[in-house]
C-alpha positions as CSV (number, residue, x, y, z in Angstrom):
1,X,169.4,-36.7,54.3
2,X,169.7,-40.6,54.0
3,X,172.6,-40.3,52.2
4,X,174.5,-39.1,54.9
5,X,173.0,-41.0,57.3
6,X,175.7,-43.4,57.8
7,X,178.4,-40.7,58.0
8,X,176.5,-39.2,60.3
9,X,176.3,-42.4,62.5
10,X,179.9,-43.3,62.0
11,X,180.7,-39.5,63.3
12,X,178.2,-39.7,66.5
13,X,180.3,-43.3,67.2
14,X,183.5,-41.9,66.8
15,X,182.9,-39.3,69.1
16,X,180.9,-41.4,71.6
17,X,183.4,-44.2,72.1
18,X,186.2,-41.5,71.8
19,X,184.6,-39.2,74.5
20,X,184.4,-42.9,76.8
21,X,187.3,-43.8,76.6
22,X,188.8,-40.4,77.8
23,X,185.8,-40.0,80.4
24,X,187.8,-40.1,84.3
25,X,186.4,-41.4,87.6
26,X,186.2,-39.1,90.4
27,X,188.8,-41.5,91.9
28,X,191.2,-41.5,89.0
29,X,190.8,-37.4,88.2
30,X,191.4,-37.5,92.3
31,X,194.5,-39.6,91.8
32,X,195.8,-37.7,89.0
33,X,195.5,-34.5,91.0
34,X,197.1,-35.9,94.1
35,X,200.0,-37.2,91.9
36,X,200.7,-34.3,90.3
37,X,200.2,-31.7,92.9
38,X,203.0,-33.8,95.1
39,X,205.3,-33.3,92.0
40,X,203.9,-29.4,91.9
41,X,205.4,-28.6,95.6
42,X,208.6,-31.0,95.1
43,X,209.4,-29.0,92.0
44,X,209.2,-25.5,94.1
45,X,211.4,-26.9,97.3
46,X,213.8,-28.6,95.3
47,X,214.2,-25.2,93.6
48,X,215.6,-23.6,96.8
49,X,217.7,-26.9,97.5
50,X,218.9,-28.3,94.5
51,X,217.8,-26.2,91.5
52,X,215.8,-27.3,88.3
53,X,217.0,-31.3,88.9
54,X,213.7,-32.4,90.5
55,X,212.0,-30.0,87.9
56,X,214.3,-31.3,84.5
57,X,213.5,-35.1,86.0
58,X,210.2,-35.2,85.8
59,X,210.1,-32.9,82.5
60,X,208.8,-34.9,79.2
61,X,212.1,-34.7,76.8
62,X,209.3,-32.3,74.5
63,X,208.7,-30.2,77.5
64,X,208.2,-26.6,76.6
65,X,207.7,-23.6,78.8
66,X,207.0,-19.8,79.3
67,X,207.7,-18.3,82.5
68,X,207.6,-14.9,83.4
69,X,209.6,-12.2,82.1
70,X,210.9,-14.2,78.6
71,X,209.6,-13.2,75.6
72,X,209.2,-16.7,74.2
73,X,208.8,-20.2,75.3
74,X,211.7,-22.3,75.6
75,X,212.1,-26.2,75.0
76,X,213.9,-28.3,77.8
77,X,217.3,-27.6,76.8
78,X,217.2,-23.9,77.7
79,X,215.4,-25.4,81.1
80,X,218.9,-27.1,81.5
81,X,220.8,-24.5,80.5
82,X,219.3,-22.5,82.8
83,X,220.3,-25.1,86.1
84,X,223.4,-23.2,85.7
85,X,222.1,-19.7,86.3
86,X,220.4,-21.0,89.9
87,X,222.4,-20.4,93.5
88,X,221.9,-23.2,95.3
89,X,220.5,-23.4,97.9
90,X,218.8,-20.3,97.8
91,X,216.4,-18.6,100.3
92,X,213.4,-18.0,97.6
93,X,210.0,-18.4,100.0
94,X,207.2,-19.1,98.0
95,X,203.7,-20.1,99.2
96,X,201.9,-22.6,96.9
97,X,197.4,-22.6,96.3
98,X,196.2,-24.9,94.1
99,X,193.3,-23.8,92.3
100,X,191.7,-26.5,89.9
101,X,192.8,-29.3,87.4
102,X,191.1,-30.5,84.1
103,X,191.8,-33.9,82.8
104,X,191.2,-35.8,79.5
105,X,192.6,-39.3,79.1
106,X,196.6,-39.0,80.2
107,X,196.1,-35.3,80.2
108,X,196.0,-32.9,82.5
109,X,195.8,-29.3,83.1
110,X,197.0,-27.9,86.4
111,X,195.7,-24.5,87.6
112,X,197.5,-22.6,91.3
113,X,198.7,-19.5,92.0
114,X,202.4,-18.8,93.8
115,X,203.0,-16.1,96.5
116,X,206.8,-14.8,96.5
117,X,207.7,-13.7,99.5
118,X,211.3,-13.8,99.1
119,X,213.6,-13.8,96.2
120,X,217.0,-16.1,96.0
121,X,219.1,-13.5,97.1
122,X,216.9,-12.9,100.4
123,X,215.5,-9.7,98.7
124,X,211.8,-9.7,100.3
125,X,209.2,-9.4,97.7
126,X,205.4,-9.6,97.2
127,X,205.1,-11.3,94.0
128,X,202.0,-13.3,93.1
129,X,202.0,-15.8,90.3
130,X,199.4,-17.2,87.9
131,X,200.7,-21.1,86.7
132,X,199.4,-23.3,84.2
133,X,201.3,-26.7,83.7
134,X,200.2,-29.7,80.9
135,X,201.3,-33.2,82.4
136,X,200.7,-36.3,80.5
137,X,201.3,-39.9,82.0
138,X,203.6,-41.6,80.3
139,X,203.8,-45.3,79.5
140,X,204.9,-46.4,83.0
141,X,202.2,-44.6,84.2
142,X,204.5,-41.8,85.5
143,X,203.4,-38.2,85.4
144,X,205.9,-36.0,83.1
145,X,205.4,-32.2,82.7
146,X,205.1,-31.2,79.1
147,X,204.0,-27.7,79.2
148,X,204.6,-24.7,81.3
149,X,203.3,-21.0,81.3
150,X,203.4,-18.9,84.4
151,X,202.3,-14.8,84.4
152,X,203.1,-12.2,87.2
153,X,199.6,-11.1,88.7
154,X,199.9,-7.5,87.4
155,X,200.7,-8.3,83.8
C-alpha cells in the first residue's frame, strides 16, 4: 500500500490541478455561451444570404462534420465544396432553440434544436433538427467550430 503511495498522490495532483485549471466561472461559461450562440444564428441567416461563408469563416481548418442525410462526416473541404451547391439567397426559414452547452477549458459543446419551416426552394416543410457543435477558442481567443453533427428528429 505504501509503495504506491506516492503514485497515488502524484495521480490525485494531476487530476486536481488539471480539473482547476479547466474549472469555468458562471461568468466565463456565460460568456462562452453568449459568444457562440451569436455565431450559432449568424451561421443559419447567412445561410439564406450568403451561403456557407459565415459558416467556412468561423470553421477550425480541422473542422469536421455530419449533417443529415450523408452517410459519413466530412472535413472542411467538402464544407467548401459544398458553397457551390447553395442558391443564394435562398428562402429556407428556420427557427433556432438553444437547449444547453457544456464547457471544459477552450471547449465547448453546444446543444439546440432547428425547426424547418421552409426549404431553399420555398417548398414548405416541417422539419425538426437535433444539432450538436464542438467549438474551441483559439489563440486569439476567437471561437472556431471544430465539430458538427446534426440528426432529423424522426431518425
Amino acid at each position: 500500500m505504501f509503495k504506491r503511495l506516492p503514485m497515488i498522490l502524484s495521480a490525485l495532483i494531476v487530476m486536481g490541478s488539471t480539473g482547476m485549471a479547466h474549472a469555468q466561472t458562471t461568468a466565463e461559461r456565460t460568456a462562452a455561451k453568449d459568444a457562440i450562440w451569436t455565431k450559432e444564428l449568424a451561421i443559419y441567416k447567412a445561410r439564406a444570404e450568403t451561403g456557407l461563408d459565415y459558416y467556412i469563416a468561423n470553421a477550425s481548418p480541422n473542422y469536421i462534420g455530419w449533417p443529415p442525410g450523408i452517410p459519413a462526416p466530412s472535413p472542411l473541404s467538402q464544407l467548401k465544396e459544398n458553397q457551390n451547391r447553395i442558391t443564394i439567397p435562398n428562402a429556407e426559414k428556420l427557427a433556432l432553440v438553444f437547449d444547453d452547452l457544456a464547457m471544459h477549458g477552450n471547449t465547448a459543446v453546444i446543444y439546440y434544436n432547428t425547426h424547418r419551416t421552409m426549404l431553399p426552394n420555398g417548398t414548405a416543410v416541417d422539419q425538426r433538427y437535433h444539432i450538436c457543435h464542438v467549438w474551441i477558442k483559439d489563440e486569439d481567443g476567437d471561437w472556431k467550430l471544430m465539430g458538427a453533427m446534426g440528426r432529423l428528429e424522426s431518425e
